[in-house]
Backbone atoms as SQL, in Angstrom:
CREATE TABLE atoms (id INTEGER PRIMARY KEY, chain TEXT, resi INTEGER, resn TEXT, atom TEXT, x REAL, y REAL, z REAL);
INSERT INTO atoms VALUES
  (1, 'A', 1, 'UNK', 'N', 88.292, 45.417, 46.505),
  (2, 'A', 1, 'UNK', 'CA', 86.966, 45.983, 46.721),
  (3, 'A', 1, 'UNK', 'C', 87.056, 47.468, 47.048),
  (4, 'A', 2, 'UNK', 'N', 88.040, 47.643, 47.718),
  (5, 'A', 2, 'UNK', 'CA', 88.441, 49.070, 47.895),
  (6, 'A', 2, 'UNK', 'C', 88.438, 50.028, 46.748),
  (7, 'A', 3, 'UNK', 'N', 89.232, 49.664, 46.037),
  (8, 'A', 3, 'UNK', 'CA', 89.561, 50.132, 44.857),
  (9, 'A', 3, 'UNK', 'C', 88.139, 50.307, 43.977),
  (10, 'A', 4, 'UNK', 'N', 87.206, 49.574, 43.762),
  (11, 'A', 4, 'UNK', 'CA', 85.742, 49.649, 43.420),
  (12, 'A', 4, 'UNK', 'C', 84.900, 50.615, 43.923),
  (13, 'A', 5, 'UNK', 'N', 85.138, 51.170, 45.330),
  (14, 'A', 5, 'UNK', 'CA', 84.809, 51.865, 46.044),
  (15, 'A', 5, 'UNK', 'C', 85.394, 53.320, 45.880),
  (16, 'A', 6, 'UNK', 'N', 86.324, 53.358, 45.475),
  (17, 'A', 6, 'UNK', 'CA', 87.107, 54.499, 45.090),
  (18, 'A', 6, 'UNK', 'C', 87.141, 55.064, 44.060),
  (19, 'A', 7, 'UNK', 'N', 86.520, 53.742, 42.687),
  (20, 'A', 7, 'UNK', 'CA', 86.099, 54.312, 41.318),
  (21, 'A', 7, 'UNK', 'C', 84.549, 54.805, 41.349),
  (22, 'A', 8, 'UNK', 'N', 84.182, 54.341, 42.116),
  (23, 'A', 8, 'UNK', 'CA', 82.245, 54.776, 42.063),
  (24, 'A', 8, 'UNK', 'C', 82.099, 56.195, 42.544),
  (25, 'A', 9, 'UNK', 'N', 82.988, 56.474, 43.755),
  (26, 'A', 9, 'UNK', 'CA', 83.482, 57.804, 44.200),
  (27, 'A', 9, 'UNK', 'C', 83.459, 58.639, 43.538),
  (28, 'A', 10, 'UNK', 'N', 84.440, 58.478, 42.835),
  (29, 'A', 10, 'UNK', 'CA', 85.648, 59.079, 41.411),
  (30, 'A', 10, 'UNK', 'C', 83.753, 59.581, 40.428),
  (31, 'A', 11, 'UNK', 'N', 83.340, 58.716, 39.965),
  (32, 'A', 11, 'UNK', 'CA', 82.283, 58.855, 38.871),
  (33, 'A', 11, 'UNK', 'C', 81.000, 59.566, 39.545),
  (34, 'A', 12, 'UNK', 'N', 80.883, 59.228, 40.734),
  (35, 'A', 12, 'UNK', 'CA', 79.389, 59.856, 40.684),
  (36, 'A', 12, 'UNK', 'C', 79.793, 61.442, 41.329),
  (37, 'A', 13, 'UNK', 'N', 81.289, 61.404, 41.600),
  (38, 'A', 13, 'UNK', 'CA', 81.280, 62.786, 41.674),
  (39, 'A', 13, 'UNK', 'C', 81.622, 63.860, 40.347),
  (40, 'A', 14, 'UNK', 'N', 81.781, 62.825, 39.066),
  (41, 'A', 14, 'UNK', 'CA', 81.713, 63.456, 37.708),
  (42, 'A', 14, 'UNK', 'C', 80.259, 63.497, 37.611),
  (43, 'A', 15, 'UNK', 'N', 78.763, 62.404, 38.113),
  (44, 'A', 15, 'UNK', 'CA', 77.909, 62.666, 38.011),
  (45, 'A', 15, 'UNK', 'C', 77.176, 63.694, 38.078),
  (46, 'A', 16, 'UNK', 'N', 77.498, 64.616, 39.609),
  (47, 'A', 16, 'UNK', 'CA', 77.236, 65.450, 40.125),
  (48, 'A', 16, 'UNK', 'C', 77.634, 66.785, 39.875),
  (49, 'A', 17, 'UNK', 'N', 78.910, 66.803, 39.014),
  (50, 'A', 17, 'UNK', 'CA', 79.722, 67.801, 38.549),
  (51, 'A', 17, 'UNK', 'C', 78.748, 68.572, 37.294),
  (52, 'A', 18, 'UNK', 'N', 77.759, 67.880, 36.776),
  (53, 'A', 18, 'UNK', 'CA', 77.291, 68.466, 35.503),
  (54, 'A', 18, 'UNK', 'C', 75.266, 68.358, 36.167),
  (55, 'A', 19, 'UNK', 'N', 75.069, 69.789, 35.877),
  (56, 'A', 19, 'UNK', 'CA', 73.456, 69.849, 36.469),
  (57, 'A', 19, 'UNK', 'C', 72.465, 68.703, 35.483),
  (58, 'A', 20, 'UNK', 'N', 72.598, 68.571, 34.411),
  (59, 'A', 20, 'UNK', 'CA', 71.913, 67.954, 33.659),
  (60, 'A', 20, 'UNK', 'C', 72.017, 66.717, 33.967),
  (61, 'A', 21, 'UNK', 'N', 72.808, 65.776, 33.892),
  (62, 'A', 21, 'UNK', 'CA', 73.556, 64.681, 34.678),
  (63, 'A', 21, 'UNK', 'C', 73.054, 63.939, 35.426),
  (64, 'A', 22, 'UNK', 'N', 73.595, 65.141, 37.028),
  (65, 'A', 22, 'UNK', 'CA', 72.697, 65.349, 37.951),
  (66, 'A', 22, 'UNK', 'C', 71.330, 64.919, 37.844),
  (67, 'A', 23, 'UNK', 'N', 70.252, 65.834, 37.642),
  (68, 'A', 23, 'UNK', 'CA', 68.913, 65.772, 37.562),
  (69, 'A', 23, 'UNK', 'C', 68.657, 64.353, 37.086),
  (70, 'A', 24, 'UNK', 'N', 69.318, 64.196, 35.782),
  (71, 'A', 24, 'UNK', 'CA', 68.736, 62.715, 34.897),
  (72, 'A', 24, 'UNK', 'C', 68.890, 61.711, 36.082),
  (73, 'A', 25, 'UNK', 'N', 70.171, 61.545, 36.843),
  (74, 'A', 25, 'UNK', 'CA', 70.227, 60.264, 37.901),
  (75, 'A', 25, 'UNK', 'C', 69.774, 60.535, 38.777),
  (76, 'A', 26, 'UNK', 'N', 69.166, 61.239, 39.429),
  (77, 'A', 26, 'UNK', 'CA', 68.697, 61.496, 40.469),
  (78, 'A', 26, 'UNK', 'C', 67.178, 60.924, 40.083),
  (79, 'A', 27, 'UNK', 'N', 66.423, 60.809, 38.861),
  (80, 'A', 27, 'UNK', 'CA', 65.401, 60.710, 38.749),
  (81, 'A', 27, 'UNK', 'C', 64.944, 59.193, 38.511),
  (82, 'A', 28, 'UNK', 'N', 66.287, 58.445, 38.592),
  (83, 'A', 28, 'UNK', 'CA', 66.685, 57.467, 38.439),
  (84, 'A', 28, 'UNK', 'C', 66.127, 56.334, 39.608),
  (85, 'A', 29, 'UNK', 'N', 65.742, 55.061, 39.321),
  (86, 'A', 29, 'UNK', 'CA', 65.185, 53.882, 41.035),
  (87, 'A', 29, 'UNK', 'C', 66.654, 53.706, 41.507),
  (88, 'A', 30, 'UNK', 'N', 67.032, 53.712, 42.690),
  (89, 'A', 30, 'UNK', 'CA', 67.935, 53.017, 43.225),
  (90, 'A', 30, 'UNK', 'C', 69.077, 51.996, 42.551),
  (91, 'A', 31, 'UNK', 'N', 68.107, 51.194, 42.398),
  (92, 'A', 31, 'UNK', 'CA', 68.754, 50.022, 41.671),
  (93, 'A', 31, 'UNK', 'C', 68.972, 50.163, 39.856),
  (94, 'A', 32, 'UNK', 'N', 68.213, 51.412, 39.128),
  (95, 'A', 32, 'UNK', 'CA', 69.116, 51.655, 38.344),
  (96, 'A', 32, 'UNK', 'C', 70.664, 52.573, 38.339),
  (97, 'A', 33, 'UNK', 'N', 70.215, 53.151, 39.299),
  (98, 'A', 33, 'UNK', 'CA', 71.516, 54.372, 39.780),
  (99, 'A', 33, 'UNK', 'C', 72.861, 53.340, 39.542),
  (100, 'A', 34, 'UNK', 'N', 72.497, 52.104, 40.230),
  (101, 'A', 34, 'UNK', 'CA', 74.261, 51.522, 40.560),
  (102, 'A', 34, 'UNK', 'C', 74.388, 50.845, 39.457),
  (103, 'A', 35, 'UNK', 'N', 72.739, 50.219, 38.301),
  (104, 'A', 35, 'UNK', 'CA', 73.271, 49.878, 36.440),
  (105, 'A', 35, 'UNK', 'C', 74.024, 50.908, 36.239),
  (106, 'A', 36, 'UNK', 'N', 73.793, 52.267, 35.835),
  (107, 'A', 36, 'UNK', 'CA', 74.619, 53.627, 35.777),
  (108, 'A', 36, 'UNK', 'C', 75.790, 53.135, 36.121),
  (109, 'A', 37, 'UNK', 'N', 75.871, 53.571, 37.092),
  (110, 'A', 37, 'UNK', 'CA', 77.534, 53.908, 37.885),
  (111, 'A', 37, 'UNK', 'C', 77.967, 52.586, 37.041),
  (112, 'A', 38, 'UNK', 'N', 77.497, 51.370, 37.261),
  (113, 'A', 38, 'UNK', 'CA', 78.597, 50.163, 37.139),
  (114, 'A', 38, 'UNK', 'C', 79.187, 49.847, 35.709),
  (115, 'A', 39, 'UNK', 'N', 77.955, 50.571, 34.782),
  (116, 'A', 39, 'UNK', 'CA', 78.233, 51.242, 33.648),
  (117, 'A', 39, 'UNK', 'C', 79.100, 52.047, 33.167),
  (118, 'A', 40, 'UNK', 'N', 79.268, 53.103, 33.603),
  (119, 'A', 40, 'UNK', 'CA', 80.199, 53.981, 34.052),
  (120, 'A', 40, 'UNK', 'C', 81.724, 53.237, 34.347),
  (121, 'A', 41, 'UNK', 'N', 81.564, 52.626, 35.213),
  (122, 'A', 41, 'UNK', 'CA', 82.872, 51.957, 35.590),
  (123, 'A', 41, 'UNK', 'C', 83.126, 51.001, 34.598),
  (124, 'A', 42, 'UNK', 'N', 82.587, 50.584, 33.432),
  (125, 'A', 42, 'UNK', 'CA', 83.241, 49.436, 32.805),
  (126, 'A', 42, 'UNK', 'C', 82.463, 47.892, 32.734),
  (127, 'A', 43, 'UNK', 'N', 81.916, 48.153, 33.667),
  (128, 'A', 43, 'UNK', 'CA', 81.424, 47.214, 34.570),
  (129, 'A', 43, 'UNK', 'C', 80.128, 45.620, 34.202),
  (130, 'A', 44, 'UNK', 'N', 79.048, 47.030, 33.410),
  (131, 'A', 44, 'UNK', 'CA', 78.337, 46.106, 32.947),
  (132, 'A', 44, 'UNK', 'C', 77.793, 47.368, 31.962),
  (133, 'A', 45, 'UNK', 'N', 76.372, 46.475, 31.472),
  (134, 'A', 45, 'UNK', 'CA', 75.848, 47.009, 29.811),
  (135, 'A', 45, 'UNK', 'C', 74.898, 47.856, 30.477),
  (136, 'A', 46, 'UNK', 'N', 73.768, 48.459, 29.861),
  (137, 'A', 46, 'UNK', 'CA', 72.879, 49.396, 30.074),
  (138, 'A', 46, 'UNK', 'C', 72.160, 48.146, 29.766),
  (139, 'A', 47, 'UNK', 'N', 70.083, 48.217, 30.504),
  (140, 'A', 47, 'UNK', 'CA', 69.386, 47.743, 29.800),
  (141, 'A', 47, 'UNK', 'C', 68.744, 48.664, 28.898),
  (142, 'A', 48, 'UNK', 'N', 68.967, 48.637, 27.756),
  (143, 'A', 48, 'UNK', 'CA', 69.125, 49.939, 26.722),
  (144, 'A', 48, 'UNK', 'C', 67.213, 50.006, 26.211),
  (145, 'A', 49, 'UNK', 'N', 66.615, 48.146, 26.850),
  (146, 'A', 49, 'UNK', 'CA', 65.249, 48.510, 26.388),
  (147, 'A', 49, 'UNK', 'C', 63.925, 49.218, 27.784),
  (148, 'A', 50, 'UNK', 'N', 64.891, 49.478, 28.961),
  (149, 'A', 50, 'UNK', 'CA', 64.021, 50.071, 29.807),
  (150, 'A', 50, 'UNK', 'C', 63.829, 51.387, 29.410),
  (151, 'A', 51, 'UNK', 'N', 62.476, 51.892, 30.001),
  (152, 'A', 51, 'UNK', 'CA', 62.302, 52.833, 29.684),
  (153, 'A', 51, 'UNK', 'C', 63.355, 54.305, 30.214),
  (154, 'A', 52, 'UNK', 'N', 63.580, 54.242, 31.351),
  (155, 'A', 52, 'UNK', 'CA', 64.396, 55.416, 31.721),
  (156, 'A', 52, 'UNK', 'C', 66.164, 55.727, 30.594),
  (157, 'A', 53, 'UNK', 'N', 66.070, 54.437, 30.377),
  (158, 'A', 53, 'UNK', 'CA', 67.850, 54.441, 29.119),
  (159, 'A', 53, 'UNK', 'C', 67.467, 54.860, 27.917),
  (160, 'A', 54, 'UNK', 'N', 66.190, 54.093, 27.507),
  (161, 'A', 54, 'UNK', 'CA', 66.106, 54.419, 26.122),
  (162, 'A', 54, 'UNK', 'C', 65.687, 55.670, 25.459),
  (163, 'A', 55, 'UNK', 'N', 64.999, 56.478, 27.205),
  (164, 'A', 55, 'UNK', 'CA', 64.183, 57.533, 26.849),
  (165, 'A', 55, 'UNK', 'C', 65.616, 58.469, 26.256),
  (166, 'A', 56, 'UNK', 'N', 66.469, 58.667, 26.930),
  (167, 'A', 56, 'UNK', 'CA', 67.842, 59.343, 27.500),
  (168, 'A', 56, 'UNK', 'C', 68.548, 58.995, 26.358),
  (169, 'A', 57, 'UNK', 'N', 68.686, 58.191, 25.770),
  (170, 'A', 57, 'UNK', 'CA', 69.690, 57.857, 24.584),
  (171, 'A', 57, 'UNK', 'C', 68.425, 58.593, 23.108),
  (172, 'A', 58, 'UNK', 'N', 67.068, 58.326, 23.072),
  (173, 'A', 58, 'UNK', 'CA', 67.066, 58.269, 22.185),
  (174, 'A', 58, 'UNK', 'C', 65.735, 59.966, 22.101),
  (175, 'A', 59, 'UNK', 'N', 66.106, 60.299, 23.066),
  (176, 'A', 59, 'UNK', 'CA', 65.137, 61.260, 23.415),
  (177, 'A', 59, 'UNK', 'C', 65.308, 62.713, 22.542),
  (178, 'A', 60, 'UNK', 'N', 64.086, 62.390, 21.318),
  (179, 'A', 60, 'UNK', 'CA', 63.886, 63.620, 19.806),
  (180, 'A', 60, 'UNK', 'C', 64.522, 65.053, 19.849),
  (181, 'A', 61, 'UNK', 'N', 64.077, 65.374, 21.126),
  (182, 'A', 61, 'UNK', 'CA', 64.271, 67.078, 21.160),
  (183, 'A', 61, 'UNK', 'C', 66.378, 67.224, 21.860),
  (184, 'A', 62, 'UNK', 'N', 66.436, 66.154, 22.316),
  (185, 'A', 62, 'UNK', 'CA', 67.755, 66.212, 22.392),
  (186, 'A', 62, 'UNK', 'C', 68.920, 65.384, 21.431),
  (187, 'A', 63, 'UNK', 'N', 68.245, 64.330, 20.931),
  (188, 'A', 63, 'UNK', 'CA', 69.190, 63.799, 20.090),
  (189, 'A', 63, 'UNK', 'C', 68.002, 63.192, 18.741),
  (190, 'A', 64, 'UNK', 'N', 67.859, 63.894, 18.234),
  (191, 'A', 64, 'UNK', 'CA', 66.661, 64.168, 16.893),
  (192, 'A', 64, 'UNK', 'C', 67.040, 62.598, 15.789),
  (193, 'A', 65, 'UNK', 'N', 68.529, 62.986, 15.455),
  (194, 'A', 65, 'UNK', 'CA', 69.062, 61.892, 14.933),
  (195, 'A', 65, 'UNK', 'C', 69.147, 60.918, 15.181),
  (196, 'A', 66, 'UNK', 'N', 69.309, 60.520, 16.219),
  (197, 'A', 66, 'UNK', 'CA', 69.174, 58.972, 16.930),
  (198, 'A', 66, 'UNK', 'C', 67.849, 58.152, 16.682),
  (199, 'A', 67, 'UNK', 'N', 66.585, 58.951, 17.289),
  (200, 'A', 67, 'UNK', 'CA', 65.515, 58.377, 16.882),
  (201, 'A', 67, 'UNK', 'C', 65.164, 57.870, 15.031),
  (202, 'A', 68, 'UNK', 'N', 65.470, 59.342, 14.657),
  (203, 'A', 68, 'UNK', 'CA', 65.263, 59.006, 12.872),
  (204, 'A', 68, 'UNK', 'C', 66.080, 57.705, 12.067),
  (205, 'A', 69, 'UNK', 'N', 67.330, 57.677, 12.836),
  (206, 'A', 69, 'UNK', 'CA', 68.507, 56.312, 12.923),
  (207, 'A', 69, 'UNK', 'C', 67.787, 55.503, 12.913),
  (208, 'A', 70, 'UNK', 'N', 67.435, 55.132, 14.543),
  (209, 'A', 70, 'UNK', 'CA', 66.818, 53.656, 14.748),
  (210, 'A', 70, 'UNK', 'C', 65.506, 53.291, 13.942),
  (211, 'A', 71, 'UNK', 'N', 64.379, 54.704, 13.545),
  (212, 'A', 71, 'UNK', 'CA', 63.167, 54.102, 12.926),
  (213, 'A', 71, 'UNK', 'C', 63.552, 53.469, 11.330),
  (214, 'A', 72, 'UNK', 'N', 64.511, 54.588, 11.016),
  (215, 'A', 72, 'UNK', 'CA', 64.827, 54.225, 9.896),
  (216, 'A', 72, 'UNK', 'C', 65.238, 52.773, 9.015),
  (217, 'A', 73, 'UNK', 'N', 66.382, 52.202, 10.341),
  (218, 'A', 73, 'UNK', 'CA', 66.711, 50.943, 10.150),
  (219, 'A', 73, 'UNK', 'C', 65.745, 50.047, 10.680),
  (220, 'A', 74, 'UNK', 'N', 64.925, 50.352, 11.150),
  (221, 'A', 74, 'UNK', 'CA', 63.812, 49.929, 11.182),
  (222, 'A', 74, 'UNK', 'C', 62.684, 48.934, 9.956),
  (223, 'A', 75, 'UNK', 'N', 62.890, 50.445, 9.722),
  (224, 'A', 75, 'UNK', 'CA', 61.516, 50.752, 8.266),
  (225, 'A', 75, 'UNK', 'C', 62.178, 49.836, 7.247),
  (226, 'A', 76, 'UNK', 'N', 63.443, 50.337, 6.958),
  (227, 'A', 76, 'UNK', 'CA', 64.752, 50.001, 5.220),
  (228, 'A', 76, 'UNK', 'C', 64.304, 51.340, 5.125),
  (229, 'A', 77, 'UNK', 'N', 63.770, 52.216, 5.251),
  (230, 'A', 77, 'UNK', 'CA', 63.771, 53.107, 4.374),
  (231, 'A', 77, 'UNK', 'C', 64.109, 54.694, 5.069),
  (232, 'A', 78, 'UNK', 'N', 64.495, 55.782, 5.242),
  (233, 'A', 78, 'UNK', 'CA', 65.308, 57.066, 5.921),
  (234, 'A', 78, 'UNK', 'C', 63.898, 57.893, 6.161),
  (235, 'A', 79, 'UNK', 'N', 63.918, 58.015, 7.345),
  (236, 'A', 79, 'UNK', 'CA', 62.649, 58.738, 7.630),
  (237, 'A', 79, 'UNK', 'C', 63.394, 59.925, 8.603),
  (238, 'A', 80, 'UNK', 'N', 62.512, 60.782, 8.866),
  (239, 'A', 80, 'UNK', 'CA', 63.122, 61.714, 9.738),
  (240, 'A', 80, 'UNK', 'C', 61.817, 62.646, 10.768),
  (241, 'A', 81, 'UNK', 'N', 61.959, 62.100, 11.797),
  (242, 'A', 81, 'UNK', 'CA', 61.052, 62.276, 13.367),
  (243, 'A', 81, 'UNK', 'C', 60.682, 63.938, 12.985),
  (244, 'A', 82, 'UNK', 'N', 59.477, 64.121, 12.885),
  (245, 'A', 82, 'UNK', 'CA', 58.732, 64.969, 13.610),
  (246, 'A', 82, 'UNK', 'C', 58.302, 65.848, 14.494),
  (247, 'A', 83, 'UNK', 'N', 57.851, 64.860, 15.081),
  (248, 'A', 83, 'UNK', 'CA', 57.007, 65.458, 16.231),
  (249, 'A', 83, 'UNK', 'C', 56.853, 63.896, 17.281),
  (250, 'A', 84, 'UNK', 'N', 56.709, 63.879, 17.860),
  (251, 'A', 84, 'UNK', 'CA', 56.011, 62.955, 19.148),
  (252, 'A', 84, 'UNK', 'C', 54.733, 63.653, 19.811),
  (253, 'A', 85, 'UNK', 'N', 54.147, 62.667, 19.830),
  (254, 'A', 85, 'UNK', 'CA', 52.529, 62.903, 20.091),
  (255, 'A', 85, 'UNK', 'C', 52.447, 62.555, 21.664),
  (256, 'A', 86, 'UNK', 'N', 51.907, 63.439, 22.295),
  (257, 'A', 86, 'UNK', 'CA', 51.953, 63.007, 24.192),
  (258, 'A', 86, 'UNK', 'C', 51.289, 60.966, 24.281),
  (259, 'A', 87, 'UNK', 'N', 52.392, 60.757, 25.294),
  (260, 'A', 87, 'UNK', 'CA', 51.895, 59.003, 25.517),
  (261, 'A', 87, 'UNK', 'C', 50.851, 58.616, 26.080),
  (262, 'A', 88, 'UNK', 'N', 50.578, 57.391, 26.158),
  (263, 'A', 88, 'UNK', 'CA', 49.821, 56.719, 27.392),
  (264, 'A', 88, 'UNK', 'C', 49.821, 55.361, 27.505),
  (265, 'A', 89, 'UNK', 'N', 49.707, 55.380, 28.768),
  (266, 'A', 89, 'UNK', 'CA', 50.081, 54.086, 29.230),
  (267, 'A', 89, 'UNK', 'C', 48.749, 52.898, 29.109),
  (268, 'A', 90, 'UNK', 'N', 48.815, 51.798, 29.008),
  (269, 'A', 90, 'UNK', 'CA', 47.690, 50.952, 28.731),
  (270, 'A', 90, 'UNK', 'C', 48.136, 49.567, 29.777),
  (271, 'A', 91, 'UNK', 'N', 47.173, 48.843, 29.647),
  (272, 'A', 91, 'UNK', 'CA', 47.153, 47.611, 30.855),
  (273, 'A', 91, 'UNK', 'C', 46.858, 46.630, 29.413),
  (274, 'A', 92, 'UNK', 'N', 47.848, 45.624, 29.651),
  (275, 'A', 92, 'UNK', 'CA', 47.846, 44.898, 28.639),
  (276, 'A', 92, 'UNK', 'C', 47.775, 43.096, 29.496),
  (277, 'A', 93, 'UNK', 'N', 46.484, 42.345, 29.534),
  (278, 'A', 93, 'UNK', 'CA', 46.929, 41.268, 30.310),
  (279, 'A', 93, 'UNK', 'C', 47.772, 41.277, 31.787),
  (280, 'A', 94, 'UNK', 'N', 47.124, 42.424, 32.636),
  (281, 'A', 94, 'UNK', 'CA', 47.967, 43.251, 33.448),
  (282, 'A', 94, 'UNK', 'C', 49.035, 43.208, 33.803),
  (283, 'A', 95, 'UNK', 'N', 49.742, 43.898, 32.349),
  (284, 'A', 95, 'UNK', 'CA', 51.198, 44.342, 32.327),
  (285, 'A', 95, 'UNK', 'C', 50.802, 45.643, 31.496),
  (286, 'A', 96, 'UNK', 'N', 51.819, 46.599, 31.810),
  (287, 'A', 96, 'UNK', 'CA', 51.790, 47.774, 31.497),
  (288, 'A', 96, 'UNK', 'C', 52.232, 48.118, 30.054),
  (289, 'A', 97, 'UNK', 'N', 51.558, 48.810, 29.763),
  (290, 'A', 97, 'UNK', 'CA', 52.153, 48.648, 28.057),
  (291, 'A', 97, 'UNK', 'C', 52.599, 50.217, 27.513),
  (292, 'A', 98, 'UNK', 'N', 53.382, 50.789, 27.101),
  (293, 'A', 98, 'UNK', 'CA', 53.625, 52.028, 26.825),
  (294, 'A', 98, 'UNK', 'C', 53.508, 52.296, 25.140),
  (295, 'A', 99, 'UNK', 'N', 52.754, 52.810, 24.821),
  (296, 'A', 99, 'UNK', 'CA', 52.029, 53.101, 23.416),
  (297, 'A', 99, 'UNK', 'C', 52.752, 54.865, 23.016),
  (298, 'A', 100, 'UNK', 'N', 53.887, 54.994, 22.218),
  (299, 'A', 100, 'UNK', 'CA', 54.605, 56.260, 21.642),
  (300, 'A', 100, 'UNK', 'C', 53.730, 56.416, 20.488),
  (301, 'A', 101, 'UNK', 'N', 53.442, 57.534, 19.923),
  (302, 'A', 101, 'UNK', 'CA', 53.197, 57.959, 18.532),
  (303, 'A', 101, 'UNK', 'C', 54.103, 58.870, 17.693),
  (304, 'A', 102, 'UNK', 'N', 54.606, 58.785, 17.188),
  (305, 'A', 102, 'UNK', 'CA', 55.541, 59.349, 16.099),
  (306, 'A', 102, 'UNK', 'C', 55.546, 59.858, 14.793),
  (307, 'A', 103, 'UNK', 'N', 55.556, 61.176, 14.543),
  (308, 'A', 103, 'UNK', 'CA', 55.106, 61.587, 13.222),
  (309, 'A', 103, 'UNK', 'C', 56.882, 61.711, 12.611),
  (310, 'A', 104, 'UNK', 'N', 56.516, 61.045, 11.530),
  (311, 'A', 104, 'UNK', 'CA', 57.507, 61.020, 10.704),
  (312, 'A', 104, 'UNK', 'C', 57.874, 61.450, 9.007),
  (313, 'A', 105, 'UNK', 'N', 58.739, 61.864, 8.671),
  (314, 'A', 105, 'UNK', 'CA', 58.439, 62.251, 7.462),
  (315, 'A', 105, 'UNK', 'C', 59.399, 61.698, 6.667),
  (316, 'A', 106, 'UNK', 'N', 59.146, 61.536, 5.094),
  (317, 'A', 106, 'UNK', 'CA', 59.578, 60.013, 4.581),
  (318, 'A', 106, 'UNK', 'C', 60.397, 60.921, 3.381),
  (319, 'A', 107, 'UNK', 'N', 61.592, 60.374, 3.304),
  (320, 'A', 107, 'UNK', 'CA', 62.725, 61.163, 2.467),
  (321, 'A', 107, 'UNK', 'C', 62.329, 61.087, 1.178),
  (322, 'A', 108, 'UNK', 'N', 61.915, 62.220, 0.582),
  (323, 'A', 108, 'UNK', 'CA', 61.240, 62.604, -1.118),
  (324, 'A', 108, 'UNK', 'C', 62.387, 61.445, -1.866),
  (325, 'A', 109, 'UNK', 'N', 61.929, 60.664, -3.012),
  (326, 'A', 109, 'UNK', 'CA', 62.716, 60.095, -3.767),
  (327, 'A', 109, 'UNK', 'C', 62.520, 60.561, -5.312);
């Protein structure tokens, strides 16, 4: 257990080492901070469909390609992201529902 204690150490002081990093986990609930870290360590998976992971993995203005990736295999067909249109949130059977809009543009054939 020690040793567990000594790798979480080890990582969140690589966390802290980079400002960007930083900021992203810090903005992070509690209880995703230690998904992170345990992540980090080997440990376990990301939940890759919450919103704070997926934003971060698949987020346009920083990784453009990723999004156009996933819609694409999506679609069958190679599209390539746009623009994103500001969100909003909706009450769905009161559960929260998050509604993205996405302008996309569709590879000339």
């Amino acid at each position: 257990m020690q040793n567990m204690s000594k790798d979480r150490d080890k990582i969140l002081a690589r966390v802290e080492e980079s400002p960007e990093l930083r900021n992203s986990y810090r903005h992070l609930s509690p209880p995703l901070r230690e998904r992170f870290l345990d992540f980090l360590r080997g440990a376990r998976t990301l939940p890759l469909t919450y919103d704070p992971f997926f934003k971060a993995i698949f987020d346009p203005r920083l990784h453009p390609e990723r999004l156009s990736g996933l819609i694409s295999s999506l679609l069958g067909i190679p599209v390539k992201v746009k623009e994103i249109l500001p969100t909003e949130d909706r009450m769905l059977d009161g559960e929260a529902l998050l509604i993205m809009d996405v302008l996309v543009e569709l590879e000339e054939k």
